[in-house]
N, CA, C and O of each residue as an XYZ file, in Angstrom:
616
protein
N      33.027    -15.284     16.537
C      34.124    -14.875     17.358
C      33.959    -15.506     18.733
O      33.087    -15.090     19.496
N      34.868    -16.612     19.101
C      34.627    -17.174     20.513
C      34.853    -16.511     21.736
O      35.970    -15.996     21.786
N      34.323    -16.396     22.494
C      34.418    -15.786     23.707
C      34.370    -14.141     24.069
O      34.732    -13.517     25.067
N      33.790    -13.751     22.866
C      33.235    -12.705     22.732
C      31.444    -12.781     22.879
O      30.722    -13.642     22.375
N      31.003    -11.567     23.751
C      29.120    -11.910     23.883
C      28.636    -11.072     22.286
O      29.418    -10.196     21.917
N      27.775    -11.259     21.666
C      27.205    -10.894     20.722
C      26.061     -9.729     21.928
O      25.432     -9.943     22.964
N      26.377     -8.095     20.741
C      25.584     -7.213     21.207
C      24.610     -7.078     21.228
O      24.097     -6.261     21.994
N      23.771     -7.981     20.216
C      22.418     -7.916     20.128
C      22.214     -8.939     20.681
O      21.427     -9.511     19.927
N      22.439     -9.716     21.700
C      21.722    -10.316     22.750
C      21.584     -9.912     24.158
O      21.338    -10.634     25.124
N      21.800     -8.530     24.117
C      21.695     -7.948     25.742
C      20.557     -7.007     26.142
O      20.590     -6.126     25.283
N      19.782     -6.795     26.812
C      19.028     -6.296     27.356
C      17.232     -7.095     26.493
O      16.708     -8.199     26.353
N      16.966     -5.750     26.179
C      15.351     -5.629     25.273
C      15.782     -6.311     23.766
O      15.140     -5.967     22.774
N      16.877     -7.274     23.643
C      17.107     -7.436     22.403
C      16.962     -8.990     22.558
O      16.427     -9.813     21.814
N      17.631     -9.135     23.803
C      17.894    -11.037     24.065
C      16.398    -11.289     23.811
O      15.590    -10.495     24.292
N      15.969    -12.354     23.078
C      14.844    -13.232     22.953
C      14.221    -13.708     24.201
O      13.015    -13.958     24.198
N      15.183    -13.912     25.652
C      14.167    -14.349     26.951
C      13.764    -13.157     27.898
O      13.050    -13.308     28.889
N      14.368    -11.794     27.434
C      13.620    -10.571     28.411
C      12.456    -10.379     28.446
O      11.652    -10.225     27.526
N      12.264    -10.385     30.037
C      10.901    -10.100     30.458
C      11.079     -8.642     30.968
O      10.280     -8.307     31.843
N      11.971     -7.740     30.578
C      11.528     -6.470     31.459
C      11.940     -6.067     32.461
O      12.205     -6.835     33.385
N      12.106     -4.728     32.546
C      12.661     -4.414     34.046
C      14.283     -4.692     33.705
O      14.877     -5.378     32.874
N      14.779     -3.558     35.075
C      16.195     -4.031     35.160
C      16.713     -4.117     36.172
O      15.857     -4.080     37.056
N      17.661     -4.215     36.548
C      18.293     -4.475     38.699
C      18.866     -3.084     38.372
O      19.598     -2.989     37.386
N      18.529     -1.733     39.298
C      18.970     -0.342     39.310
C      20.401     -1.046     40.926
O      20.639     -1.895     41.786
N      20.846      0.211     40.236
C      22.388     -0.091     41.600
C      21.843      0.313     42.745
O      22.643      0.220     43.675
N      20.874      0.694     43.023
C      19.862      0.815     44.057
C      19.560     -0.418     44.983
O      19.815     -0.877     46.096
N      18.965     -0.627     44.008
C      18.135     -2.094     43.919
C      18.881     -3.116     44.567
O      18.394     -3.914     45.368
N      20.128     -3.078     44.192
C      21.098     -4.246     44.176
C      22.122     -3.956     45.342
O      22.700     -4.977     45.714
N      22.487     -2.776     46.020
C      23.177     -2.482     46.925
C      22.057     -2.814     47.986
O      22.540     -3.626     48.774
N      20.582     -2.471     48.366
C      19.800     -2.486     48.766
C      19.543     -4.024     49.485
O      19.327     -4.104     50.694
N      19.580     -4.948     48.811
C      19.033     -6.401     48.447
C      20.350     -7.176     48.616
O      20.180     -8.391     48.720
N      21.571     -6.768     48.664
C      22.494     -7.393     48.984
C      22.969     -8.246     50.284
O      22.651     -7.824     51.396
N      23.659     -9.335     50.170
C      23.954    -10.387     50.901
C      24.188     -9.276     52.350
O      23.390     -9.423     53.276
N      24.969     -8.510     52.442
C      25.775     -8.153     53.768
C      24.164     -7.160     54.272
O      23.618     -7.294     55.367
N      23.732     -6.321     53.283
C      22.553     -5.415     53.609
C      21.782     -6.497     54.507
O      21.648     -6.322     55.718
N      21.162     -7.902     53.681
C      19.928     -8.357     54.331
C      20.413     -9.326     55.723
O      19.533     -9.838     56.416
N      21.756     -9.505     56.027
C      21.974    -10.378     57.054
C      21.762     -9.344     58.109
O      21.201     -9.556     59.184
N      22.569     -7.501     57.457
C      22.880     -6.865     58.744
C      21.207     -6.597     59.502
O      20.814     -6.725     60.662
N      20.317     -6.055     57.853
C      19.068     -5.259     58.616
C      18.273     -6.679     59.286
O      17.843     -6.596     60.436
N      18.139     -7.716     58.660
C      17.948     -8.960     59.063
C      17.054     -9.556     58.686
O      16.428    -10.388     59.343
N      16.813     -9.168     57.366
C      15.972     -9.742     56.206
C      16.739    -10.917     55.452
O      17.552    -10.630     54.574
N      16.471    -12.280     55.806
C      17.207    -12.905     54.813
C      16.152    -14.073     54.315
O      15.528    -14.907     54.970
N      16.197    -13.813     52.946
C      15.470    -14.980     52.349
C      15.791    -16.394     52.732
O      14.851    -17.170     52.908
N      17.289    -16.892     52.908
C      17.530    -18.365     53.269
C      16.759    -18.890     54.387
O      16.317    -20.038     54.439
N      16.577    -17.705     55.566
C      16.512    -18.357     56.774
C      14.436    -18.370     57.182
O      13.829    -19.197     57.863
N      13.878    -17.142     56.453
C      12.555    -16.830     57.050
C      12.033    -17.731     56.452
O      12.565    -18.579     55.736
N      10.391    -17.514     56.860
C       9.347    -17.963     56.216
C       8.323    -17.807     56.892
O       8.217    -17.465     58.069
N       6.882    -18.279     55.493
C       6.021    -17.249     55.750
C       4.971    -18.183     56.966
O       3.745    -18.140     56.858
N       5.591    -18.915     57.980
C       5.124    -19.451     58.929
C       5.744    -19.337     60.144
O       5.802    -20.172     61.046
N       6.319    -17.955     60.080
C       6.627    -17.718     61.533
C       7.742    -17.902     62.103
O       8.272    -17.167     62.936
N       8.257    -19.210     61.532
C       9.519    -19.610     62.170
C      10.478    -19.467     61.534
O      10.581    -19.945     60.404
N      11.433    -18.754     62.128
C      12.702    -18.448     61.952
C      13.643    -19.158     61.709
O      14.025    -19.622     62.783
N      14.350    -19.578     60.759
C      15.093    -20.823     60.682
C      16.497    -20.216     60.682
O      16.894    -19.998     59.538
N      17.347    -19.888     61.636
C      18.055    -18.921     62.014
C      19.490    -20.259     62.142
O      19.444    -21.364     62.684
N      20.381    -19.740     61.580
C      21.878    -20.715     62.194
C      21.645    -21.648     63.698
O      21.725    -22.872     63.799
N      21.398    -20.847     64.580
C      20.926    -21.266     65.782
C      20.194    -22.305     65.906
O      20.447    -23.320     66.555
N      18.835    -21.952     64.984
C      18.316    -22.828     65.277
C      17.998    -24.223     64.583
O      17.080    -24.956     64.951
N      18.813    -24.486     63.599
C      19.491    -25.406     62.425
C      20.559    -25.873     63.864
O      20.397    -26.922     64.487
N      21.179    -25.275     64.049
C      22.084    -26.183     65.323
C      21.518    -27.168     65.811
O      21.516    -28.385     65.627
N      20.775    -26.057     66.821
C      19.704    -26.999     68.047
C      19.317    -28.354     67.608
O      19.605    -29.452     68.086
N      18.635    -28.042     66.641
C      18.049    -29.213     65.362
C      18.793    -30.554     65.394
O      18.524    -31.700     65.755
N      19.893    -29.890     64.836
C      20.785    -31.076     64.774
C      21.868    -32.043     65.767
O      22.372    -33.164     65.697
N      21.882    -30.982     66.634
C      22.210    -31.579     68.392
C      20.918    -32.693     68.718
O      21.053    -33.898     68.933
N      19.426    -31.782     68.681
C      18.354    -32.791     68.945
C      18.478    -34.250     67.975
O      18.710    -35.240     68.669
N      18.397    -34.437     66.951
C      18.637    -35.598     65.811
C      19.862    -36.171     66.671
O      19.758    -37.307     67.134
N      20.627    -35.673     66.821
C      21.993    -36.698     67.315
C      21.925    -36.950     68.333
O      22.693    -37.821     68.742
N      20.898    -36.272     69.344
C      20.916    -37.149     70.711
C      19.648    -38.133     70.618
O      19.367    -38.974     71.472
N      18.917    -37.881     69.414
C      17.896    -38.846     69.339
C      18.581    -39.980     68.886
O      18.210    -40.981     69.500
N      19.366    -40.183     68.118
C      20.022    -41.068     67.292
C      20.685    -41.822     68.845
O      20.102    -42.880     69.084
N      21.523    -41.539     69.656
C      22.181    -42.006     70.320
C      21.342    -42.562     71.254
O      21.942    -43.450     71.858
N      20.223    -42.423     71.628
C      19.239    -42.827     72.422
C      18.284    -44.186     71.806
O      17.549    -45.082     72.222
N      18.757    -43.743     70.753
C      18.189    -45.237     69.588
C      19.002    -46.257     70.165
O      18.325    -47.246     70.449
N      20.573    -46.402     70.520
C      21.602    -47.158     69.872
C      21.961    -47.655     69.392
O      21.199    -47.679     68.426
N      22.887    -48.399     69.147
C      23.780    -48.528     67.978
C      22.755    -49.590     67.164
O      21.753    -50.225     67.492
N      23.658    -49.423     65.743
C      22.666    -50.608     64.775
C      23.734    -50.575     63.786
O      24.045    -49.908     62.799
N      24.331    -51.939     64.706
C      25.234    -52.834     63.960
C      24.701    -53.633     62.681
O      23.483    -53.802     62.618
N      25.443    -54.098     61.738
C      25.072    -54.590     59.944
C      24.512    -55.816     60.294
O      23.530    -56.266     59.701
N      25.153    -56.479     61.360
C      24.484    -57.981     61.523
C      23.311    -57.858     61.622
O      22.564    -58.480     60.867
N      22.729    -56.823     62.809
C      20.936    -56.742     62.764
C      20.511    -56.497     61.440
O      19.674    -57.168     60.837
N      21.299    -55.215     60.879
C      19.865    -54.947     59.864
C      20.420    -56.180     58.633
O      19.856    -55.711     57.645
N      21.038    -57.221     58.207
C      21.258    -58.668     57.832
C      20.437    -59.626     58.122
O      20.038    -60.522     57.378
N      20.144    -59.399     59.395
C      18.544    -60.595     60.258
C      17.675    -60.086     59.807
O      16.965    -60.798     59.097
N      17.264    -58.567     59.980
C      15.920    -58.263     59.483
C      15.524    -58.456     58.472
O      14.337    -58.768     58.383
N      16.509    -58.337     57.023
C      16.562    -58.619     55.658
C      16.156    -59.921     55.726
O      14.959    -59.862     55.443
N      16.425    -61.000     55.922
C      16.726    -62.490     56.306
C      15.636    -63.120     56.538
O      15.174    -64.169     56.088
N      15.257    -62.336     57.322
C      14.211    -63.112     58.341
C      12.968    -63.123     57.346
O      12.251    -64.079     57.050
N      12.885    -61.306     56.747
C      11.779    -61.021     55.906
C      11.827    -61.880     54.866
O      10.734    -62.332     54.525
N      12.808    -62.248     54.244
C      12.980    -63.101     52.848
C      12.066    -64.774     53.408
O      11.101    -65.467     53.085
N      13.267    -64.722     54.501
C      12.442    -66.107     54.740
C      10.920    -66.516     55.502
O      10.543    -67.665     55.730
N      10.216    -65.323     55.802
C       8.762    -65.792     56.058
C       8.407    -65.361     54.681
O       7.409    -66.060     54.508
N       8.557    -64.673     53.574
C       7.842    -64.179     52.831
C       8.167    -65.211     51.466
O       7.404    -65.294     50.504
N       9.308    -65.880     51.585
C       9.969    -66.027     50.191
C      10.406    -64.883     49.435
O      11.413    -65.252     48.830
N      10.177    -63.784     49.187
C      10.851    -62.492     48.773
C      11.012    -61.837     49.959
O      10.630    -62.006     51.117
N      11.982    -60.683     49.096
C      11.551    -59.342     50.241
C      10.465    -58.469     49.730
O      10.339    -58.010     48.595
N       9.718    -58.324     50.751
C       8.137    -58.021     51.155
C       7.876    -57.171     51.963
O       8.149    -57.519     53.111
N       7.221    -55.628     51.808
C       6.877    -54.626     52.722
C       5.698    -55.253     54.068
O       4.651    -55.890     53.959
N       6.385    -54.767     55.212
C       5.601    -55.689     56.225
C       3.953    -54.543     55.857
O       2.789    -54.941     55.878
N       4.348    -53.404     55.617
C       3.067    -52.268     55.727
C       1.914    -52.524     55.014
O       0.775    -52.417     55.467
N       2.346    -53.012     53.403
C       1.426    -53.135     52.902
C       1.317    -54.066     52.294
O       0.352    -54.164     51.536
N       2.606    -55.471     52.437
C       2.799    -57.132     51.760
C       2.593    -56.661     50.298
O       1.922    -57.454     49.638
N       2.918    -55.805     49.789
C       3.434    -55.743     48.491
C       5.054    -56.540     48.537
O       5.834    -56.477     49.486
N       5.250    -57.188     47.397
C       6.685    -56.842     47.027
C       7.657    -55.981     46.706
O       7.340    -55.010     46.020
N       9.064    -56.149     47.135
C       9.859    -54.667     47.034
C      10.878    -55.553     45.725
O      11.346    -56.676     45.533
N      10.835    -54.467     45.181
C      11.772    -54.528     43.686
C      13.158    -54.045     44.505
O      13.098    -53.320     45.498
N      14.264    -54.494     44.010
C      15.476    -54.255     44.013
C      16.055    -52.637     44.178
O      16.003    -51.781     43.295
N      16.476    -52.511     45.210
C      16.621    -50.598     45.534
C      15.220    -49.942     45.333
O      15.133    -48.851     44.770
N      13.942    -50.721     45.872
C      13.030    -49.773     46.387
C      13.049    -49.947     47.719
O      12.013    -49.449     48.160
N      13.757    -50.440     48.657
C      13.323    -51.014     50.043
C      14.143    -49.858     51.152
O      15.065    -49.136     50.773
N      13.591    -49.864     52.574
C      14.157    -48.940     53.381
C      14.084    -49.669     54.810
O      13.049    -50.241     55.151
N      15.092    -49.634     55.539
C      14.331    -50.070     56.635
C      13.591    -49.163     57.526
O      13.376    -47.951     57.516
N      13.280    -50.103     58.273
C      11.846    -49.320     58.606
C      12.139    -49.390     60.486
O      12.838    -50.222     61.064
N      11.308    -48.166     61.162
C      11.551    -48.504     62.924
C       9.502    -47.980     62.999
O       8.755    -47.022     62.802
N       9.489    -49.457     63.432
C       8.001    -49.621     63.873
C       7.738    -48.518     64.914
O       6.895    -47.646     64.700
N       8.474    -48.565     66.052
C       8.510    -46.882     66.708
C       9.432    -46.597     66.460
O      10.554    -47.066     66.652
N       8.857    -45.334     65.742
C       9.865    -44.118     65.365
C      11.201    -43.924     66.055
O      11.041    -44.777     66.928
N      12.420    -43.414     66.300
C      13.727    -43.309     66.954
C      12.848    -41.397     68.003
O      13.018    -40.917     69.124
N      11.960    -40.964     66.729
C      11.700    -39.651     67.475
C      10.485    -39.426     68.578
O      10.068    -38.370     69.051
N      10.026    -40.915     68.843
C       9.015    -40.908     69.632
C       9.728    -42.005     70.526
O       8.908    -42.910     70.682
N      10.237    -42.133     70.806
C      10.983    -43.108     71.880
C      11.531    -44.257     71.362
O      12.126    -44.696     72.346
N      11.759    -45.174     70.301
C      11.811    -45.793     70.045
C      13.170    -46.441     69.555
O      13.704    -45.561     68.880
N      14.145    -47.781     69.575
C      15.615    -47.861     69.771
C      15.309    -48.471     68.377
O      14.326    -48.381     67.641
N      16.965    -49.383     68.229
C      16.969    -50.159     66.739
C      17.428    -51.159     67.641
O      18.640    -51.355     67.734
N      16.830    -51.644     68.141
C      16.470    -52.952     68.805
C      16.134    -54.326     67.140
O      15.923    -53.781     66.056
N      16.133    -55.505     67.170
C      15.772    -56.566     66.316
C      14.126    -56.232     66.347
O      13.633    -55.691     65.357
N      13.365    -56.532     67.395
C      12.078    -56.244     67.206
C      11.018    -54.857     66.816
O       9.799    -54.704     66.738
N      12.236    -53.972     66.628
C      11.633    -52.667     66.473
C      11.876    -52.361     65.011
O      11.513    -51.321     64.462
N      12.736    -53.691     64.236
C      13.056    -53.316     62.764
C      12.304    -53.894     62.071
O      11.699    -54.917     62.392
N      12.215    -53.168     60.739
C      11.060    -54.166     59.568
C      11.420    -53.574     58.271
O      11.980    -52.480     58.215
N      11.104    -54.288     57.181
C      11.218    -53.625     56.030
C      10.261    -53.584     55.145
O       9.411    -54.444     54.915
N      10.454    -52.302     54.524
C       9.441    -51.327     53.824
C       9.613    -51.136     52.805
O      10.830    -51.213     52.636
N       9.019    -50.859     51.707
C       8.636    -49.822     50.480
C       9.030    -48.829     51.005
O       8.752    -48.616     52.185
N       9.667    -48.090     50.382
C       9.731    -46.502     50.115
C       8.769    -45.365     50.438
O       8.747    -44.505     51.319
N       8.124    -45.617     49.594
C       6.753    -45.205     49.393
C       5.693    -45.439     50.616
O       4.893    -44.550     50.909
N       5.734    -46.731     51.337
C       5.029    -46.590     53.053
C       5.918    -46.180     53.685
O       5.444    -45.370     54.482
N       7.357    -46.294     53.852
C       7.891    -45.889     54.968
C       7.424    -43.837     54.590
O       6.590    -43.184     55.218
N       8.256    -43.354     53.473
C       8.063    -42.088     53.492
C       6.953    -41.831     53.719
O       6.844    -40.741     54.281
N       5.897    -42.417     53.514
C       3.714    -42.116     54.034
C       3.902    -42.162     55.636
O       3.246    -41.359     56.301
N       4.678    -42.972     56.218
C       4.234    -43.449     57.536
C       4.855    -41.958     58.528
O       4.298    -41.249     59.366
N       6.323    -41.955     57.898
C       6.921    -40.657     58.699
C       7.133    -41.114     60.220
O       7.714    -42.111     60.649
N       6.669    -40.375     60.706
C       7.164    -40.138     62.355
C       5.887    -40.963     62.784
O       6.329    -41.097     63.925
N       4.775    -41.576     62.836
C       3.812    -42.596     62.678
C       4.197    -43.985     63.458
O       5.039    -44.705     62.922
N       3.647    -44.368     64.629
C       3.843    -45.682     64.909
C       3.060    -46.519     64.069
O       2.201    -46.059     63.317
N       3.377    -47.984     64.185
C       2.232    -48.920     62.900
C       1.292    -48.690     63.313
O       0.463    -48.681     62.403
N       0.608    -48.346     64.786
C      -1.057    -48.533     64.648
C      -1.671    -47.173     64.144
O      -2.840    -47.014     63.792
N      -0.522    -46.070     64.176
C      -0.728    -45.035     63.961
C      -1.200    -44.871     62.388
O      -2.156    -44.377     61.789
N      -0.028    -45.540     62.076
C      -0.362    -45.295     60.849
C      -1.487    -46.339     59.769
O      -2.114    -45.814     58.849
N      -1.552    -47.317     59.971
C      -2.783    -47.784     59.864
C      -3.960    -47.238     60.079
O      -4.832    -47.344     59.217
N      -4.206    -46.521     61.329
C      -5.726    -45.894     61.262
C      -5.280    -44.965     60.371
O      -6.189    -44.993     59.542
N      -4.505    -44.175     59.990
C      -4.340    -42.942     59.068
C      -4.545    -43.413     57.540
O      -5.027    -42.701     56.659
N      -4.019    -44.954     57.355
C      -4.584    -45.032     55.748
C      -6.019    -45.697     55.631
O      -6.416    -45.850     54.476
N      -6.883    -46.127     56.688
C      -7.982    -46.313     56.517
C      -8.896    -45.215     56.519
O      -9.889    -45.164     55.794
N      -8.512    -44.225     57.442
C      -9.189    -42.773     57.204
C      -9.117    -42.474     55.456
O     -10.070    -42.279     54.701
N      -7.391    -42.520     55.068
C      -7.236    -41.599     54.068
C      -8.314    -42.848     52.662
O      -8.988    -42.338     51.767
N      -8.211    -44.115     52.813
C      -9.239    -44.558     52.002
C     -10.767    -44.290     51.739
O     -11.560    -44.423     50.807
N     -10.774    -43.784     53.212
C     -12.615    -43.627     53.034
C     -13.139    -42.832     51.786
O     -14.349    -42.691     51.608
């Protein structure tokens, strides 16, 4: 019968119950409007203190956009040279981090200083990367991050 639930799949009968049930207690208790008002909310806490509150998801993102604008602009022609340039000292495209070769949609560009440590998208501040070093390097200038993978080799 379509669109009808079969009775013997509900509760202690369904094959994936683990037990227990949500009492109307439970569930009025634990509810969306309950945990915003008393100010328990799973989306926003955590168990490090910081409050990740609407507010402060704003701030956040005001900070990122005035970092971004402090970068300036990064027109297609630059990041075209940087591609370019890399092909042509390397003959491929080639991670400057670790001179591996980059396969086709593994590559990222890369800002030797970070945009969040002062750093613009200037021609000399661009390079291209692996995936895989840029996401290792993070917020990391190159010398930074160099001593960090010779540590992490030892």
């Amino acid at each position: 019968m379509k669109g009808k639930e079969n009775p013997k799949m509900r509760g202690e009968n369904h094959p994936r119950w683990k037990g227990g049930s949500k009492t109307k207690e439970y569930t009025a208790a634990y509810s969306k409007e309950y945990r915003h008002k008393v100010g328990i909310s799973k989306k926003y806490n955590s168990e490090l203190g910081i409050s990740y509150t609407k507010e402060y998801k704003k701030l956040q993102r005001q900070r990122r956009k005035s970092m971004m604008k402090l970068g300036g602009n990064l027109p297609i022609e630059r990041i075209q040279m940087v591609y370019e340039d890399n092909i042509k000292k390397h003959g491929t495209l080639t991670c400057y981090l670790c001179l591996k070769c980059i396969k086709f949609g593994e590559d990222s560009l890369e800002h030797k200083i970070p945009l969040s440590c002062g750093g613009t998208n200037e021609y000399n501040n661009l390079a291209v990367a692996c995936r895989s070093c840029n996401s290792s390097k993070g917020a990391k200038t190159t010398q930074e991050y160099m001593l960090y993978k010779v540590e992490v080799l030892k």
